[in-house]
N, C-alpha and C positions, 0 to 999 in steps of 0.2 A: 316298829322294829322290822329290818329288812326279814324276810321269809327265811334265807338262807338263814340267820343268824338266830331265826328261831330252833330250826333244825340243829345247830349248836348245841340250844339249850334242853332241847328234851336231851338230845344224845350226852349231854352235862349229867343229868338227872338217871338214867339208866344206867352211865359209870357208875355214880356212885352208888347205887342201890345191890347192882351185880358185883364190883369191884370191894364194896362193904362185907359181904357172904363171901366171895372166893376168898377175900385176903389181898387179890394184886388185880391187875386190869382195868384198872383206870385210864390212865394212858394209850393201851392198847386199843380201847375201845372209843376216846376221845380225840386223841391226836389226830389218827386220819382226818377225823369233821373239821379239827381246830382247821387244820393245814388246807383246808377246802375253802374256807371262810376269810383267815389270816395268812399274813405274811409270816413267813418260816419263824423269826425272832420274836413275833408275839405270839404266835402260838404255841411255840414251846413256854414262852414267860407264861402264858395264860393257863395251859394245863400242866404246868409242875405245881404252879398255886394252888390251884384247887387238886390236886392231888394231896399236898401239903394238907391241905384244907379234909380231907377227904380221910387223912389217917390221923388227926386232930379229930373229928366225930369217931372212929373207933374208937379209939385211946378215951375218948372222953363218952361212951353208953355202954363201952362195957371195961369202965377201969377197974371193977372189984375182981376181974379174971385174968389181970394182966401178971403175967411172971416175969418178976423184975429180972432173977435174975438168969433166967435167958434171953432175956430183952440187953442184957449189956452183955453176956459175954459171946451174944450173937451178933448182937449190935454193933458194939465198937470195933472189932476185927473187920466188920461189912464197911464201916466210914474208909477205913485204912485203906481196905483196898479198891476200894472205887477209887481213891486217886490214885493209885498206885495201876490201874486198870488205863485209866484215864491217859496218863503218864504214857501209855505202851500203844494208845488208839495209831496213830503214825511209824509205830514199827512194824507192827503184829497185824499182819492180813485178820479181820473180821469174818471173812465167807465161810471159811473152814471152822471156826469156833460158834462160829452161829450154826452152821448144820451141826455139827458134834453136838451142842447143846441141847440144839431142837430133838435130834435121834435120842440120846438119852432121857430128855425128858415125856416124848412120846412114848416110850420103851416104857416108863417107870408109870405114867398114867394107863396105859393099855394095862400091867397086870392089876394095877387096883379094878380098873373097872371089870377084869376078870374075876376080881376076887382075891387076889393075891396082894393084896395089899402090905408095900415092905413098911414095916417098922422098927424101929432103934430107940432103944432109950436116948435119951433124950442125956448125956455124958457132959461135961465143959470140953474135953476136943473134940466131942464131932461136931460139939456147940460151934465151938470157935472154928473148926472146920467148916459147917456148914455157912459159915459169916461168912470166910474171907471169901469163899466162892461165890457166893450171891453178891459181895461188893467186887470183887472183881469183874466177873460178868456184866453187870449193871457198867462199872469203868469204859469195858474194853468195847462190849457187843451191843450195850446200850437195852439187855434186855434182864433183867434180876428176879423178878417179882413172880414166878412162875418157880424158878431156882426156890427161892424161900419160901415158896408155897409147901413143895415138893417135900425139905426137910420139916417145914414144921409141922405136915402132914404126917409124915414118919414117926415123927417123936409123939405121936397117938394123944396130941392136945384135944382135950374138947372142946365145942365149937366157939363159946364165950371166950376161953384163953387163946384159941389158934388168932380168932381178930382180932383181937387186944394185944395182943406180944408182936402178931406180924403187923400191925398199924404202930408199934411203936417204932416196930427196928424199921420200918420203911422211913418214917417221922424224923430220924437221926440222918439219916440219908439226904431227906428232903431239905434240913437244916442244913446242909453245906454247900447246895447246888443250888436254890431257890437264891440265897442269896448273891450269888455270883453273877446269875442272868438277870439280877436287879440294875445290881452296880454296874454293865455292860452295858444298860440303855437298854434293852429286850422289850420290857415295857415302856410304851411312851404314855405322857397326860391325857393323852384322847381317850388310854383305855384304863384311867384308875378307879371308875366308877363299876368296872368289870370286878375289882376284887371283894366290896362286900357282899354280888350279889352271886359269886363262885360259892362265899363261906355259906350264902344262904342254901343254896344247892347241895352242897355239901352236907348241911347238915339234914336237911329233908330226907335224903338217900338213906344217908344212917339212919335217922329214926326210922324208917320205914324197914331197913332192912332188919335193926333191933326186933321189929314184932314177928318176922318172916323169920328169923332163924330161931325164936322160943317156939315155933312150930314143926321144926325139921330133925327127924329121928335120927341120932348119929351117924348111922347105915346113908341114911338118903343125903345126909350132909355130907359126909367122904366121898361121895358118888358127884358129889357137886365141883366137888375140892379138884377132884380126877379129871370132870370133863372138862372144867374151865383150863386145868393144864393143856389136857389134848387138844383144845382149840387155840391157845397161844401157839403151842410148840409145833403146831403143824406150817402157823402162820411163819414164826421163825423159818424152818425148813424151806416154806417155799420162797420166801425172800433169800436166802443163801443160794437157792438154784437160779435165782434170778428168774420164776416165775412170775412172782408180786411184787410189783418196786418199793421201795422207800422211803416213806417220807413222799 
């Protein structure tokens, strides 16, 4: 295995271990390596899979915590509007909704790590409120996973249900888009043998992260939940200033 492509694979391995405990940053923390390694079209097909692959292991070590039903009525509003997101990517300037997002979502981490931690019950419309925004986001800006952190953080889930609920509603997500960079040719035959050793990765992460979060006191898990936001959302921001390129 070429060197580069090992660095891949650890950085495979530390998505999903990090990305298991936050709830989202898979991608965030994958894609860059993918796109270092691969050509744009398979490494986007390579890390939506194992992303896919990656909320399949939540969903499946901690499914006795999973709340169905804000798993659907967060879920299926978040499918809608990612296409509906998606649909708008060619009208609707990105840079401005990427910084707005990034600010507010820094804004909302900085008070928790203050201490001020907002929460909401957890209602069916802010339910469904908080869906369509995280699939819309996801559609338009291409970034979600920080968004749905943010609310199911709020709605004061304990740690077993916050990864179980947000690894489902990402999983319903991952269900409409994984397929579509299939049918597109994204993946080609040279790299099928990359998909059952992504699920193996995959699930290594999560078992590991399973033991790591029976060990983290609610207090220091919220504190985790916060920082992992403040380090997306800043990344967001400086990519809107045109600091940090894209992709």
């Amino acid at each position: 295995m070429p060197p580069v492509e090992t660095v891949f694979w650890a950085a495979a391995l530390v998505a999903a271990l990090i990305g298991t405990i936050a709830g989202f940053g898979f991608s965030s923390i994958l894609l860059p390596v993918a796109l270092s390694v691969f050509q744009y079209e398979t490494a986007l097909a390579l890390v939506s899979i194992f992303h896919l692959f990656g909320n399949l292991g939540r969903v499946g070590f901690y499914r006795g915590n999973l709340d169905r039903r804000l798993m659907f009525l967060f879920g299926l509003p978040a499918v809608a509007m990612t296409f509906a997101g998606a649909m708008l990517v060619s009208v609707l300037p990105k840079d401005p909704l990427r910084l707005a997002v990034g600010l507010i979502l820094v804004a909302y981490s900085a008070l928790g790590l203050m201490g001020r931690q907002v929460t909401v019950s957890p209602t069916a419309s802010r339910s469904v409120l908080g869906g369509g925004v995280y699939g819309f986001s996801s559609g338009l800006v291409g970034t979600g996973g920080p968004i749905r952190g943010a609310f199911l953080s709020a709605f004061g889930l304990d740690s077993g249900t916050y990864i179980a609920t947000s690894g489902a509603i990402s999983l319903l997500v991952d269900l409409t888009r994984v397929p579509v960079y299939l049918l597109s040719g994204f993946l080609t035959p040279d790299y099928y043998l990359y998909v059952p050793a992504l699920l193996a990765v995959a699930l290594v992460g999560s078992s590991l992260s399973s033991v790591l979060v029976g060990r983290i006191p609610a207090p220091r898990f919220r504190v985790i939940i916060n920082v992992a936001i403040m380090l997306v959302s800043l990344r967001l921001v400086a990519e809107a200033l045109g600091l940090l390129k894209v992709g």
